[in-house]
N, C-alpha and C positions, 0 to 999 in steps of 0.2 A: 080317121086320122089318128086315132088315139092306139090303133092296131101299126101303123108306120112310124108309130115316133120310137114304140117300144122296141124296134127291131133294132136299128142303129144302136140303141144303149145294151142290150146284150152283144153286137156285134165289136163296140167296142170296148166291153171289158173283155171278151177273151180274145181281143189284140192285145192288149195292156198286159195281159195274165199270159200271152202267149209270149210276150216280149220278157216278161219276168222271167220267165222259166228257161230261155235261153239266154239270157244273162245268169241266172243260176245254174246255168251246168256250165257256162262258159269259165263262170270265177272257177268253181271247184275242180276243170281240167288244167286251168291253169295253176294251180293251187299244187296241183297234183302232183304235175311236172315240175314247176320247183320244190316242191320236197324230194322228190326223186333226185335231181343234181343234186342237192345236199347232202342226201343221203349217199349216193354216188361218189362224190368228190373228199365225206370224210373218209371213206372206208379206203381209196387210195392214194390220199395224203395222210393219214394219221401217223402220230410220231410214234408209233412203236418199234420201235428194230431187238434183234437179238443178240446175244451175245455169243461171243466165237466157243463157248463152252456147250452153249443151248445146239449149235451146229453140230458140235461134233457127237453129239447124242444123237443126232436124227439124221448124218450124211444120207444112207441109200434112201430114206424120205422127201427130203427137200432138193434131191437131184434138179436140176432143170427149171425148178419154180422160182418166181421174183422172190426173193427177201430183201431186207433191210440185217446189216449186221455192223454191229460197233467194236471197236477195239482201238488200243496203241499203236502205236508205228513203231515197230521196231526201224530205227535206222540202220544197223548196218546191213541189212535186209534189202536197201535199197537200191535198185536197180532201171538205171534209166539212159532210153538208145532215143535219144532226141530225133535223127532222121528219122524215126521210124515209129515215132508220138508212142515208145513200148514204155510203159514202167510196171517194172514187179517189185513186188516186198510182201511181207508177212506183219500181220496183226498180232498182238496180244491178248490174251483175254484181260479185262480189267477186273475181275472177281476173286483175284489172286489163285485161279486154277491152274494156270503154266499153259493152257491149251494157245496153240497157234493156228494161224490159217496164213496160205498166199495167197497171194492176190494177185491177178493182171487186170490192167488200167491201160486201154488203149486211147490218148487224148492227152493232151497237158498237162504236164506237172505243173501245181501250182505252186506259188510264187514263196510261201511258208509251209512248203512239206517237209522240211528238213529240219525244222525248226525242232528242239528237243523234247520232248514229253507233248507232242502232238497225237490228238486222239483224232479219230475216222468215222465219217457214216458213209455205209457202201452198199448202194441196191446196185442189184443185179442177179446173177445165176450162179449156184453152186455146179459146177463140170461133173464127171467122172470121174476124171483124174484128180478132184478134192480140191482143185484151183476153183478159186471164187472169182468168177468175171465179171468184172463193177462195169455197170453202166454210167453210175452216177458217184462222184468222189466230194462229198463235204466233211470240211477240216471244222474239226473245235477246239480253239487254240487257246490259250490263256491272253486275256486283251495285254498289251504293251502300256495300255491307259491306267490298268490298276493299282491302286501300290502295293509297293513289296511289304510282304509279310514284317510286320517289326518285333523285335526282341525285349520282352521286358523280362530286366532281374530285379526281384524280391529277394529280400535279405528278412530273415526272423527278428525281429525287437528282443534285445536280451534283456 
């Protein structure tokens, strides 16, 4: 009796210890996988983009490849065929280099593109022809909600 009893109590600790161990590879698979989307999802959402100066150094490089690139709107640049969702305009660089880029945006004009000293975020593809074709057009406008700038004058105590 005493050779039957002992049997069950080894057979059930490496149940126990067998179920352990697939609970532990189970968490650390899972684990694993979400650190991978994590790590996946920052690398192509991260807010890095370039500036239309950083482009123009690296045109026959970044041919064809996703970027991210910022700049001003020039307004009279702007060029928009409604039936045909086309709008072209040109960027400015904001680093005070004078560098420009076009652009085509095939989709919507939004509602505050014309709005004056409106800056741009634009992934998409640089062309051949040096046109940058945006797949994705976000405005950073100055809010309507902040106040304006106030003037104070100082006068010297004589």
């Amino acid at each position: 009796m005493d050779s039957s009893a002992t049997v069950p109590r080894v057979a059930g600790r490496s149940a126990t210890a067998n179920k352990r161990l697939k609970f532990l590879i189970g968490s650390v698979l899972i684990f694993a996988v979400i650190g991978y989307l994590i790590v996946n999802a920052a690398r192509s959402t991260g807010a890095y983009y370039m500036e239309v100066h950083e482009i123009r150094g690296r045109e026959t490089e970044l041919i064809g490849k996703q970027i991210r690139v910022s700049g001003e709107i020039i307004q009279e640049t702007v060029n928009w065929d409604a039936p045909n969702l086309s709008l072209t305009f040109s960027i400015r660089d904001q680093t005070g280099t004078g560098d420009t880029l076009q652009v085509y945006f095939h989709g919507v004009m939004p509602d505050n593109f014309t709005r004056p000293g409106s800056t741009t975020i634009l992934e998409g593809t640089l062309r051949e022809d040096g046109v940058f074709e945006a797949k994705t057009l976000l405005l950073k406008c100055p809010s309507r909600y902040e106040e304006a700038p106030q003037e104070t004058e100082v006068r010297a105590v004589d």
